[in-house]
C-alpha positions in Angstrom: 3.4 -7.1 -10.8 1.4 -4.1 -12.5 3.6 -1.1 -13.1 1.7 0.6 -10.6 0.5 -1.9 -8.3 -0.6 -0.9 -4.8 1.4 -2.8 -2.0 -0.9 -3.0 1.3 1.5 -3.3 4.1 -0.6 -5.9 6.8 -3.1 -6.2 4.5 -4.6 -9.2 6.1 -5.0 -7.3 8.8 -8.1 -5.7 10.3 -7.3 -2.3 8.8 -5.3 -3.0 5.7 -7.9 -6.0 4.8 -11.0 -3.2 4.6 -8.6 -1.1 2.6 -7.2 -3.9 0.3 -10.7 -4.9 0.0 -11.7 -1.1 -1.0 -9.0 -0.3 -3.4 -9.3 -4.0 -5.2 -12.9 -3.2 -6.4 -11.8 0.1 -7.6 -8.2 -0.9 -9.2 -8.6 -4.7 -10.2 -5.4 -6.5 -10.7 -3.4 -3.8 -9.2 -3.8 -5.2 -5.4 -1.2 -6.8 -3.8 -1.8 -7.9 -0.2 1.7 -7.6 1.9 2.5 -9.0 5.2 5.0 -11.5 6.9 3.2 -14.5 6.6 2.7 -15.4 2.7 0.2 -18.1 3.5 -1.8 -15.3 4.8 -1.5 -13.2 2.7 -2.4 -15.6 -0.2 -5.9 -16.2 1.4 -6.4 -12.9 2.2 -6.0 -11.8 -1.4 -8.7 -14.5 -2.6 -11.1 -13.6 -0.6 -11.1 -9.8 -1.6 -10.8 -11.1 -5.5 -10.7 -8.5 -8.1 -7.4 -9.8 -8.8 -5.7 -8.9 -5.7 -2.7 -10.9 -5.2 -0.6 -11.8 -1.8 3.1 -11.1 -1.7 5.2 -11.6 1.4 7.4 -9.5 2.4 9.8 -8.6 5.9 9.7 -4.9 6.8 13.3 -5.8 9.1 14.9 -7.2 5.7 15.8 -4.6 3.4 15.9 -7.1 0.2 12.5 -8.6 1.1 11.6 -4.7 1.0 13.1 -4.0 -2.1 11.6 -6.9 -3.8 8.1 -6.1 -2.5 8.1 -2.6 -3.9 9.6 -3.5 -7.3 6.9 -2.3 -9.6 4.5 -0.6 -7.4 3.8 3.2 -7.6 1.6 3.5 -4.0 2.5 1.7 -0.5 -0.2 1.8 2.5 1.3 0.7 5.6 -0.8 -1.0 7.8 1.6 -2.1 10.6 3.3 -0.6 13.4 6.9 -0.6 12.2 10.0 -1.6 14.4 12.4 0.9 12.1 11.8 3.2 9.4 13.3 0.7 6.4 10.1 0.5 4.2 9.7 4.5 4.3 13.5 4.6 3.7 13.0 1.9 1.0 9.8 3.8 -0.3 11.6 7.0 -0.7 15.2 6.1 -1.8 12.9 4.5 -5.0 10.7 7.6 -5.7 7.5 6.1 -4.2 7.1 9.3 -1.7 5.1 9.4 1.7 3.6 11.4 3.6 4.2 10.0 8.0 1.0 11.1 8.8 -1.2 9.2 8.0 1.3 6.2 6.2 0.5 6.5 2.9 3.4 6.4 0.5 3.1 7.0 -3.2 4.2 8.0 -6.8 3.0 9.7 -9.5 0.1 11.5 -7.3 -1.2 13.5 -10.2 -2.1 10.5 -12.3 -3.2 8.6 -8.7 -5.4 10.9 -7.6 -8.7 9.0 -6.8 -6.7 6.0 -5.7 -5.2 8.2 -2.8 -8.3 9.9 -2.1 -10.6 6.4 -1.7 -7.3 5.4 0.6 -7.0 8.5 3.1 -10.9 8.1 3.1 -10.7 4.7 4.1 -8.7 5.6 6.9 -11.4 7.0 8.7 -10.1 11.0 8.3 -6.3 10.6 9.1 -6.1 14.2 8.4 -4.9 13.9 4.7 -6.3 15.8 2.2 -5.9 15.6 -1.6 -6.2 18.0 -4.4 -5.5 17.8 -8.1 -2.5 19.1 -6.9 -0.9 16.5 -4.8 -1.2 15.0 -1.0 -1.6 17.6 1.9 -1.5 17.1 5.2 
């Protein structure tokens, strides 16, 4: 995986898919499409192209966490979590988050337009970004 890969949490899913899909023509090879089911995952990843691979991972099972976020630098969650472990996960590696709007990253500064296209593509979550950094 790309030292700063971008792990879509339920990216085959009707809202992580379109933002997958978004941030894989912007960042190619840098796209990895998360979820339960691999298989799923897998197709969903060839579909949006640009390099985008699938990756499964178990947001109950903190080692199929911390393998899923080994080398990424931003997390989107798409899914409606039954615990906090990914943000817990997310944070205890210093990939940081913001609950609002789900969005969990590192490194913002050098990020900047890869956040931006992603709060955008949530359809005005009420995150805002500066040079400076994510602002809610």
């Amino acid at each position: 995986m790309a030292a700063e890969s971008i792990l879509v949490v339920g990216g085959y899913g009707v809202v992580g898919g379109r933002i997958a899909a978004d941030l894989a023509e912007d960042f190619p090879d840098r796209v990895v499409v998360a979820g339960r089911n691999r298989q799923r995952a897998d197709v969903m990843a060839a579909t949006i192209g640009y390099g985008a691979r699938g990756r499964q991972v178990e947001v109950t099972d903190r080692t199929s966490i911390a393998a899923a976020l080994a080398g990424v630098q931003v997390v989107v969650n798409c899914i409606d979590q039954p615990d906090r472990a990914l943000m817990w996960a997310a944070e205890s590696v210093k990939i940081f988050w913001t609950p609002s709007c789900q969005l969990f990253c590192s490194g913002a500064g050098s990020l900047g337009g890869l956040i931006h296209a992603t709060v955008g593509s949530l359809g005005g979550s009420g995150c805002r970004l500066n040079r400076s950094g994510l602002r809610v």
